[in-house]
N, C-alpha and C positions, 0 to 999 in steps of 0.2 A: 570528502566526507559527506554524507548524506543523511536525511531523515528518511530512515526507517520502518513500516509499518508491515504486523507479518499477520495475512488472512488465515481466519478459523470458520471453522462452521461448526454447528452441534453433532456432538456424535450421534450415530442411528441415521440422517438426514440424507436424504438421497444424492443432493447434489455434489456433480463429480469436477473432476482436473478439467475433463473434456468441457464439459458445460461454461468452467471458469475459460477454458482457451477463447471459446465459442464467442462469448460476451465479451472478449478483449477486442480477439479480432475485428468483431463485429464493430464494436462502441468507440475504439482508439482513432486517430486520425492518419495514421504512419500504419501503414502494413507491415507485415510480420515478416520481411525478404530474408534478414541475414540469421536470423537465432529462432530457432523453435518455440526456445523457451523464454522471450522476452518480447514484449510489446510496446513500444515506445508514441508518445503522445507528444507532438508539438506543432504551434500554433505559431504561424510567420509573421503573422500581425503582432503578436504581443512579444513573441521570444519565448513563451511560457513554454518548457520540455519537461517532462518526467519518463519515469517507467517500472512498470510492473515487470518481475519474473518470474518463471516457475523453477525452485531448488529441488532439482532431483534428488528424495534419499535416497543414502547408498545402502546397499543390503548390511545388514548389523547396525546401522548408527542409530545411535539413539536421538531423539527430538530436543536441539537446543531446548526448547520451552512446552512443556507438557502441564495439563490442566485435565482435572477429570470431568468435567462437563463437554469438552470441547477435543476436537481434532483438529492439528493440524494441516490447511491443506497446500501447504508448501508455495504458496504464489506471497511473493512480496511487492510493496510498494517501495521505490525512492524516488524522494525530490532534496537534489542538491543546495547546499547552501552557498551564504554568499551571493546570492539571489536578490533582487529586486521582489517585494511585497509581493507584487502582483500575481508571481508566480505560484506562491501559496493559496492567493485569493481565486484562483483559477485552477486548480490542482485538487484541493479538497474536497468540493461538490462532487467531483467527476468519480473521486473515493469515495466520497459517502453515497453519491448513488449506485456503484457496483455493489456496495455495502447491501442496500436495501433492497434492490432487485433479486440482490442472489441470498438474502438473508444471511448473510456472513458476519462475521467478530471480528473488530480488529485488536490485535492487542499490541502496545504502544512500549518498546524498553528505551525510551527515551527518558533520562533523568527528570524528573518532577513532573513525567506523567500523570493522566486524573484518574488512571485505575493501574493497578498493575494483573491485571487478568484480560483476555478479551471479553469485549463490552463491544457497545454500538453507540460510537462518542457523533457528535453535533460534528459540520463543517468547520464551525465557529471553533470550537476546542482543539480540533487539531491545527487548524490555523496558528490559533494563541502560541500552543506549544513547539510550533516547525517558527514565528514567526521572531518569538522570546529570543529564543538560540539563534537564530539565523543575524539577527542585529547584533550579539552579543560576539558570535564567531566574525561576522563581519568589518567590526572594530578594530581586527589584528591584521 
């Protein structure tokens, strides 16, 4: 089970999948070897791992989550739970700066999320909310 988080950009906006690959490649720590469509980040010092993907649509499917300001540009974030803090403390920056670089939305279907649209939330907020669950899931 993991937290979630699915990138948007404003519709009309130039920037593409490619740009998004670009800036993964580029910014992640773990090269792109096995999956085209996936970028994986981890840190040997702390343990901290995530990763972003990109969900290819299939021709006809419609877009889990549609929003008329915003398109979907099919690259997702997770970070697993059951995690030690840190991993969230060290995971979020790294999302909110792809965020700001590439001017992107993220929008959050996480239960008592702080928006349910894409928004451009604080490190600090997703934290809270990957870190709420992550203690509560890690109880059992």
């Amino acid at each position: 089970m993991s937290y979630d988080l699915f990138l948007f950009k404003r519709r009309n906006t130039l920037i593409s999948k490619e740009d998004i690959n670009k800036y993964l490649t580029v910014n992640l720590s773990i090269p792109n070897e096995h999956n085209s469509n996936s970028w994986w980040y981890e840190n040997n010092e702390t343990g901290t791992c995530f990763y972003f993907e990109y969900d290819e649509p299939l021709a006809g499917d419609e877009d889990e989550f549609e929003f008329e300001e915003f398109e979907n540009t099919h690259f997702q974030f997770h970070l697993n739970y059951k995690l030690p803090d840190t991993h969230g403390k060290e995971a979020f920056p790294i999302v909110i700066k792809l965020m700001n670089d590439l001017d992107l939305f993220i929008f959050n279907p996480q239960f008592g999320a702080e928006a349910d649209y894409p928004h451009q939330p604080s490190a600090d907020s997703l934290y809270k909310g990957w870190s709420d669950f992550n203690a509560d899931y890690s109880a059992f």
